[in-house]
N, C-alpha and C positions, 0 to 999 in steps of 0.2 A: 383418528388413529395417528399415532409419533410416526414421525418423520426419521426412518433408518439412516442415523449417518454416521462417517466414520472419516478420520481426520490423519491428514498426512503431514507431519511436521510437527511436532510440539514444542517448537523451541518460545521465543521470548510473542509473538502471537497469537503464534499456536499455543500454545500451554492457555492462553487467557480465552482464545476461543473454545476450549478443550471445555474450561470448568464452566461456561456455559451451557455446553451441550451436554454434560451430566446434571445442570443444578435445573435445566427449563427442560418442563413440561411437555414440549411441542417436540421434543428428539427423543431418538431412542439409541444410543451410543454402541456401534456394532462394531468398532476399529480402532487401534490407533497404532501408525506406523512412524518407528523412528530409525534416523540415520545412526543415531550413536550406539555402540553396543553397550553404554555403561546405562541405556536407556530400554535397553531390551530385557524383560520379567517384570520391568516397575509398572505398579496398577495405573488404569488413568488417574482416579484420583490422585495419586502421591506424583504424579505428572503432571497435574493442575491445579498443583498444591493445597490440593483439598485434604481433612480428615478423615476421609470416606473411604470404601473398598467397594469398588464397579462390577471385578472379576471381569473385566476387561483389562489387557497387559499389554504393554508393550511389544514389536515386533518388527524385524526389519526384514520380514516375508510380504511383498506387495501382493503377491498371489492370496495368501491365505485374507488377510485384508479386502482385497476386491471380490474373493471365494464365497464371503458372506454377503454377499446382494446389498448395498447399503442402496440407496433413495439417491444418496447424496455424497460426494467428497469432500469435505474442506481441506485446500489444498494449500500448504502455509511453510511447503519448505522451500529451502532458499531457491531462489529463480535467478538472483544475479550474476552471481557466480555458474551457473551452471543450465544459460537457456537450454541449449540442446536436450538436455534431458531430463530437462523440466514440460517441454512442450512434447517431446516423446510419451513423459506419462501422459499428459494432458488429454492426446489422442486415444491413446491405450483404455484409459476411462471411461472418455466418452463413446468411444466403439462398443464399449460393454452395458450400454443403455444409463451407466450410472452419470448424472449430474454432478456437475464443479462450479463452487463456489472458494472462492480463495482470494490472496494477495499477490500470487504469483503464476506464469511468470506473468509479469508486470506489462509485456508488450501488447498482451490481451484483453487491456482495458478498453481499449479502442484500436486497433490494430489497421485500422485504413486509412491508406498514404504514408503508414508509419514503417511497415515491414513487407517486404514483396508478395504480392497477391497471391503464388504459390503457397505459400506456407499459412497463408490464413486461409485458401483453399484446402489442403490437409486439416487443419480444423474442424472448417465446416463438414467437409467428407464425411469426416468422422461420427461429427454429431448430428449427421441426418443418419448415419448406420445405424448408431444406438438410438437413435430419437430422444435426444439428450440436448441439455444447453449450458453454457456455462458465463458467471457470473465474475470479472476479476476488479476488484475496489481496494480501497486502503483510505488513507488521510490526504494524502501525497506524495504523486496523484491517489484521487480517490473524491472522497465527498466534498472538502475543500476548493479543488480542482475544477470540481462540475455541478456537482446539488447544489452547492450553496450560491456559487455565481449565477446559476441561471435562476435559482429563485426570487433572485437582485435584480436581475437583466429582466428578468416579469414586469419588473412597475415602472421601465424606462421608457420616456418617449422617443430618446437618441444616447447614442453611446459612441464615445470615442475610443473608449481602451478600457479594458477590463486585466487588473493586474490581483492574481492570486501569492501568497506572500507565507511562507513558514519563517519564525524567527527563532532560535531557539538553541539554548545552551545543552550540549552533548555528552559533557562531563560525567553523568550520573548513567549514560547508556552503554550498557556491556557485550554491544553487539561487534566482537575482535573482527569479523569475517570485512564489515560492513564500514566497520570504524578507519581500519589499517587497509585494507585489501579493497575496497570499493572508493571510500571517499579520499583516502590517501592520508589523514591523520599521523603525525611523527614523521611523513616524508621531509626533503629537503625542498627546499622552497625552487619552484619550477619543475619538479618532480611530479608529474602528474599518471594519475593511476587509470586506472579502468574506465573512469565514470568520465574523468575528462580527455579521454580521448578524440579525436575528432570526429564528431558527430554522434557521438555517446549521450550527452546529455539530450540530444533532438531527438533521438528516438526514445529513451527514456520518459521526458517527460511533452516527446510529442504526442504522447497516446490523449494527453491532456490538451493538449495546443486545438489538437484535432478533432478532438469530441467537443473544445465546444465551439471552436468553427463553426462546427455541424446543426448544434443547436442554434447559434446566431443568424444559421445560414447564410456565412460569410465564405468568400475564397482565399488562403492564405497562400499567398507568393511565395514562399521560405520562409524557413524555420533558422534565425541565427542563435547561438549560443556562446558565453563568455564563461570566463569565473578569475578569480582573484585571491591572492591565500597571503595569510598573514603568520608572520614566525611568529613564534612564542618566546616570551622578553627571559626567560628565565627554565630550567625544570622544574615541573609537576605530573605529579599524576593524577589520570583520570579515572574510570571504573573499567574502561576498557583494557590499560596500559601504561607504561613510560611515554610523556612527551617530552624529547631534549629541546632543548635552548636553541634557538634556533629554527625549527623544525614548525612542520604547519602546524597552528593551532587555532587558525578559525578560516573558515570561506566565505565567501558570495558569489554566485554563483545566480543566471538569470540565462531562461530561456525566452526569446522572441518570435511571435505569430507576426509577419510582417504582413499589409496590404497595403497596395500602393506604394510601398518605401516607408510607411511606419509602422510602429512596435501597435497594433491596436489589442492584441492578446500576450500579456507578459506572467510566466511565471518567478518568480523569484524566492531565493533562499539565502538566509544567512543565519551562519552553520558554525557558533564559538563552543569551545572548550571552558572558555572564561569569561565572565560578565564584564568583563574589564576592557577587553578586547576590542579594537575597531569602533569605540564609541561613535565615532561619527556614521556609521552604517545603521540600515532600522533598528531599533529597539523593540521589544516585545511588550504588550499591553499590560502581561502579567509577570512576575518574576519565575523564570528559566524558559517559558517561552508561550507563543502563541502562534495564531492563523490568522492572516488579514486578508480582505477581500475589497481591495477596492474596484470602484466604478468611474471614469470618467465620463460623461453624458445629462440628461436631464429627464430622471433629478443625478446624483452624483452620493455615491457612498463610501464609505470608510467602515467597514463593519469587522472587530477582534474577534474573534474564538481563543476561549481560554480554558482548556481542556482542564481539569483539576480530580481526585480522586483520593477517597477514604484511607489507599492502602498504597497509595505512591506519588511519587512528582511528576512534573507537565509531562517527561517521556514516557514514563509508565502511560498515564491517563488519554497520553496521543495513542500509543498502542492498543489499548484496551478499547478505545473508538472503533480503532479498524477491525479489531476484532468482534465487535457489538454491529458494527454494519457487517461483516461479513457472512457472521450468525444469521441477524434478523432477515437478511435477504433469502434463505433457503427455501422458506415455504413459496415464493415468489417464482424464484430461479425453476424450480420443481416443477411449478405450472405453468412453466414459460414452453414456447415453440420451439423446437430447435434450433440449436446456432449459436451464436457468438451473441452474448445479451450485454449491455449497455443501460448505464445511466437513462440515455434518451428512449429506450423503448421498454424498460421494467416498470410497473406500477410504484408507487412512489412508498418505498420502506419506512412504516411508522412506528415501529416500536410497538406493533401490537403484540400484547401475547409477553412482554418485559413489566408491567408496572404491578408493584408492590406497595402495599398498605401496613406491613407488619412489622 
């Protein structure tokens, strides 16, 4: 029997989760709710830019959405901007027996040591009322972050630092909210936004620092965070907006899992508008970007992810990932125990139930 689900968010990975769960077999598409009114009547199809008709429409009634009993939620609208009432629906959800899968909010990837035990208490509450559990992954953080390293970290005999790496050119990604108002893109140089606040990036991407702590079974002393921005030589535009002369146009930006006084868990990002940019900073494997995972230890890796894809470039193809893990995890999540589920305690998502021959 399909898996009833219905999906909150259709913007740039919602929309790509969307036309998954109408094109596969294993879902039965019972929802989809959106923030924007110029989104509200349009069928899911022509919302996952499909040429198909669902009779399923858009809707920015939560109620009548959760009114149809779905299995499942995929929940894909923005969390950065708006934790508080992102993990308000979260709860709301899972009080109603219905299952969350999603990319947001993002503190609930791994939320231990990262956000006060209160509010991951409300969670939990929650999803022992419904007897529900919930699922939150992405790229980075996300598989990247933690599948991939630890399936690395399997064939070591010792390890001295394990450094996760996005490199990757931003130019071609139209996400305004995320571009200008998260990462700070167009600001003036020392103008720091949301993300680099102080202690903003540690909890961001400590959900990662600490999940794989967890699986190393290591203890991490603190969590430091830096980042670095670079003016742009000139104006351009990108697909988001106006960059002035002057004004950011590319980061790095590095989170550290400290033990003993060293970096032995490093996340790291660098984050251009331009390939030109900060040459002396990583380079990407492939042209506009990739994922590196190194290993220090024995043996010792270096291992790229280079995301690619029929209908777009590396940011398309990175998005479409999180969306294909966010998908496939559902039949999973669904027969998981209640609670807050993880990387380290899901059965390991294989793409069963995806492979075509046609």
């Amino acid at each position: 029997m399909a898996i009833r689900v219905a999906l909150i968010g259709p913007g740039n990975c919602g929309s790509l989760a969307l036309k998954q769960l109408i094109n596969d077999d294993r879902f039965d598409l019972t929802g989809v709710w959106v923030s924007s009114q110029a989104k509200v009547g349009k069928d899911a199809g022509e919302l996952a830019g499909l040429d198909v008709s669902t009779g399923i429409s858009g809707t920015n009634d939560l109620d009548a959405v959760l009114a149809a009993k779905p299995d499942c939620v995929v929940y894909t609208a923005m969390g950065d901007t708006r934790l508080a009432e992102s993990m308000a629906d979260i709860r709301r959800i899972l009080a109603l027996g219905i299952n969350v899968v999603g990319s947001a909010p993002g503190v609930l990837q791994y939320p231990w040591q990262v956000v006060p035990d209160k509010y991951i208490g409300r969670v939990e509450d929650a999803a022992r009322e419904g007897g529900s559990s919930i699922f939150i992954t992405g790229v980075d953080p996300g598989f990247a972050t933690d599948l991939l390293p630890f399936a690395l970290a399997g064939t070591c005999q010792s390890i001295q630092q394990v450094r996760t790496m996005e490199i990757a050119d931003y130019a071609s990604y139209d996400g305004v909210t995320v571009m200008f108002d998260v990462m700070g893109f167009g600001n003036a140089i020392g103008d720091f936004p949301i993300l680099f606040q102080p202690g903003v990036l540690s909890i961001a991407w400590g959900t990662a620092i600490r999940q794989l702590a967890a699986g190393l079974r290591i203890e991490v002393d603190e969590i430091r965070d830096s980042v670095e921005q670079e003016p742009a030589p000139e104006d351009f535009d990108v697909a988001a907006g106006h960059i002035a002369k002057g004004t950011v146009a590319a980061l790095r930006f590095q989170i550290e899992g400290m033990v003993a006084g060293k970096p032995v868990i490093v996340v790291e990002h660098v984050t251009r508008l331009r390939d030109d940019l900060r040459p002396d900073w990583a380079q990407p494997a492939q042209p506009g970007g990739s994922y590196r995972i190194e290993i220090t230890g024995e043996p010792s890796y270096v291992v790229d992810v280079c995301p690619t894809s029929r209908n777009g470039d590396h940011n398309y193809a990175a998005i479409l990932a999180a969306a294909g893990r966010i998908v496939n995890a559902i039949p999973d999540v669904v027969a998981a125990a209640p609670g807050i589920r993880t990387t380290l305690d899901l059965p390991l998502v294989t793409g069963r139930g995806v492979v075509s021959v046609g």
